[in-house]
C-alpha positions in Angstrom: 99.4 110.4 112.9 98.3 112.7 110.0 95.7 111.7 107.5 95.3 114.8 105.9 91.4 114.4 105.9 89.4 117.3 103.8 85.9 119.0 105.2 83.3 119.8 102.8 81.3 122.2 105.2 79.0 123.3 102.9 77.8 119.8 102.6 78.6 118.4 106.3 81.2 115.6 104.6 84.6 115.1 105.9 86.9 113.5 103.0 88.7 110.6 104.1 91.9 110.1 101.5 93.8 107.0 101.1 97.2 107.4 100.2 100.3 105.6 98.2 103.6 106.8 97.7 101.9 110.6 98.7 99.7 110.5 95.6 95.6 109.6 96.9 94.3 106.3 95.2 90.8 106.2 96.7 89.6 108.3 98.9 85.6 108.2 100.7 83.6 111.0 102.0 81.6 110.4 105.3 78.5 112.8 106.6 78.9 114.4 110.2 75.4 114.9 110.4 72.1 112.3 110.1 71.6 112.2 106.7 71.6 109.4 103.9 74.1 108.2 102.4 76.5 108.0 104.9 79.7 107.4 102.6 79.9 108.5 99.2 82.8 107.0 97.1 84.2 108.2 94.0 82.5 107.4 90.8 84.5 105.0 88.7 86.7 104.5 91.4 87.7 100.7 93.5 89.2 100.2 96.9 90.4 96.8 95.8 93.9 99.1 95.2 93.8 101.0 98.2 94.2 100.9 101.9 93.8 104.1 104.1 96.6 104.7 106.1 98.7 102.5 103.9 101.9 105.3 103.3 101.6 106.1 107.3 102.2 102.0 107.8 105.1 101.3 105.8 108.3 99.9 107.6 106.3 99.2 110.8 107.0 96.2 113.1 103.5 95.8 113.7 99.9 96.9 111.8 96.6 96.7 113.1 93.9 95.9 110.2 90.3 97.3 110.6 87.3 97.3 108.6 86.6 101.0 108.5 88.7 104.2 108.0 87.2 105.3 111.7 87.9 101.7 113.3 91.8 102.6 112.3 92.0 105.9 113.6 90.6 104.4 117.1 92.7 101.7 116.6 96.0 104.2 116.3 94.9 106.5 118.8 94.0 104.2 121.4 97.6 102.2 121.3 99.8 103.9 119.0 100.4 101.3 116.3 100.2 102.1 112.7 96.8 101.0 110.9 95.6 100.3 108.0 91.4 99.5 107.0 90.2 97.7 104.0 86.9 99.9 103.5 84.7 96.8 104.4 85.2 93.3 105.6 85.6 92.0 102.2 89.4 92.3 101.3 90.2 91.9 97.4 93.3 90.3 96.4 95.1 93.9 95.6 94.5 94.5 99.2 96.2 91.6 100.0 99.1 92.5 98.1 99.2 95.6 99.5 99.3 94.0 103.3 101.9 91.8 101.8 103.9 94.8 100.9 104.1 95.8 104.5 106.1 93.2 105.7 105.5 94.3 109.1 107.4 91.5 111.9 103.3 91.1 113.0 99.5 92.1 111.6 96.9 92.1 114.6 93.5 91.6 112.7 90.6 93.9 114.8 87.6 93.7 112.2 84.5 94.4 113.9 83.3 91.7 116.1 80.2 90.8 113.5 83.2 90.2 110.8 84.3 87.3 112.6 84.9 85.1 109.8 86.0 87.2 107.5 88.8 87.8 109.8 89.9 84.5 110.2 89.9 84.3 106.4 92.5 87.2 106.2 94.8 85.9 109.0 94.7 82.2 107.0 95.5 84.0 104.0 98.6 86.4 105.9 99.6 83.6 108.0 100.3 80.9 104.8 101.8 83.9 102.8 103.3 86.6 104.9 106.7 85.7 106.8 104.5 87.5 110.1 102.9 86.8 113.4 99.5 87.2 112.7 96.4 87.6 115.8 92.9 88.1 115.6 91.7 90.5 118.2 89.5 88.2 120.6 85.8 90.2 120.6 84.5 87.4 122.8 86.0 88.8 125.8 83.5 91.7 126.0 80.0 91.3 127.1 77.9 91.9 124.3 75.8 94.8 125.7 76.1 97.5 126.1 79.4 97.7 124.1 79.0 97.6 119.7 82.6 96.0 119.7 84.8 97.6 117.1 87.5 99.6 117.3 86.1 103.1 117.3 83.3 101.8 119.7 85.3 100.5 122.7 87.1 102.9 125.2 90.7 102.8 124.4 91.9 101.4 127.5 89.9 98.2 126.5 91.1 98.3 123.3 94.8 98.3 124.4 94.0 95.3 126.6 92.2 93.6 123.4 95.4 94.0 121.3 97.9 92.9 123.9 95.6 90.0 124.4 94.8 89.3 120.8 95.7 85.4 120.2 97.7 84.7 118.1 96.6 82.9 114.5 96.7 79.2 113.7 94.8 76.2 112.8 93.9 75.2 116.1 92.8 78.5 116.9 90.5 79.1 113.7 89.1 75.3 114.8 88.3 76.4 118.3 86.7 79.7 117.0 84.2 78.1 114.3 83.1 74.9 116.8 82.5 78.2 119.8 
């Protein structure tokens, strides 16, 4: 899959672009060395319109949804499936619409584990609107140590199983998962 990320060597930053119909409508900029802040983004600029990897996901039969630009490069690498990330667990309504716009046949949810219920938000919301399977990648299956449990944390292998494993969404499931 190409992203067509940007390095800024002189100043240790990889660009991470976001892209719609081939034109970039946000990008972020991540260090590759120790030092403070760890993502800039552009001045002026929202992710509530933008989704990386959104123009790589378009007509597929299934998306994955991460948190983070790095969480959805794992996520593609380690099984192949287009992905998408929302730059944070908070999704604004435009992203929403843009995951609408997708139409995939299913979205598999795999925020990281400490975004649990923000995640069962977004599959509520897809599930009532989206004519989609939706499932929530299950982060209770891994111990808690020594793994951080996101996508770009957990050895692909174990990821793949996660996805093929992921449950799918509905109220029963949601009710299970907040009484747990």
């Amino acid at each position: 899959m190409e992203y067509r990320l940007v390095e800024q060597p002189d100043r240790y930053r990889i660009i991470l672009p976001s892209y719609r119909d081939d034109l970039i409508d946000f990008w972020v900029s991540r260090t590759y060395i120790n030092e403070e802040p760890k993502y800039l983004n552009p001045k002026g600029a929202s992710r509530r319109n933008a989704l990386f990897g959104f123009d790589q996901s378009k007509g597929a039969q299934k998306v994955i949804i991460c948190e983070g630009v790095f969480s959805a490069m794992a996520a593609r690498q380690a099984t192949q499936l287009p992905s998408v990330a929302t730059y944070g667990k908070l999704v604004a309504s435009e992203q929403i619409r843009l995951l609408l716009a997708l139409a995939p046949e299913e979205y598999i949810i795999a925020f990281d584990s400490d975004a649990e219920a923000e995640a069962l938000t977004l599959a509520e919301i897809l599930a009532a609107k989206a004519q989609s399977w939706v499932r929530v990648v299950d982060w209770n299956q891994l111990p808690k140590k020594p793994f951080d449990r996101d996508p770009d944390s957990v050895r692909r292998p174990m990821f793949r199983t996660l996805m093929e494993d992921a449950p799918t969404f509905d109220w029963y499931f949601k009710l299970q998962r907040n009484l747990a």
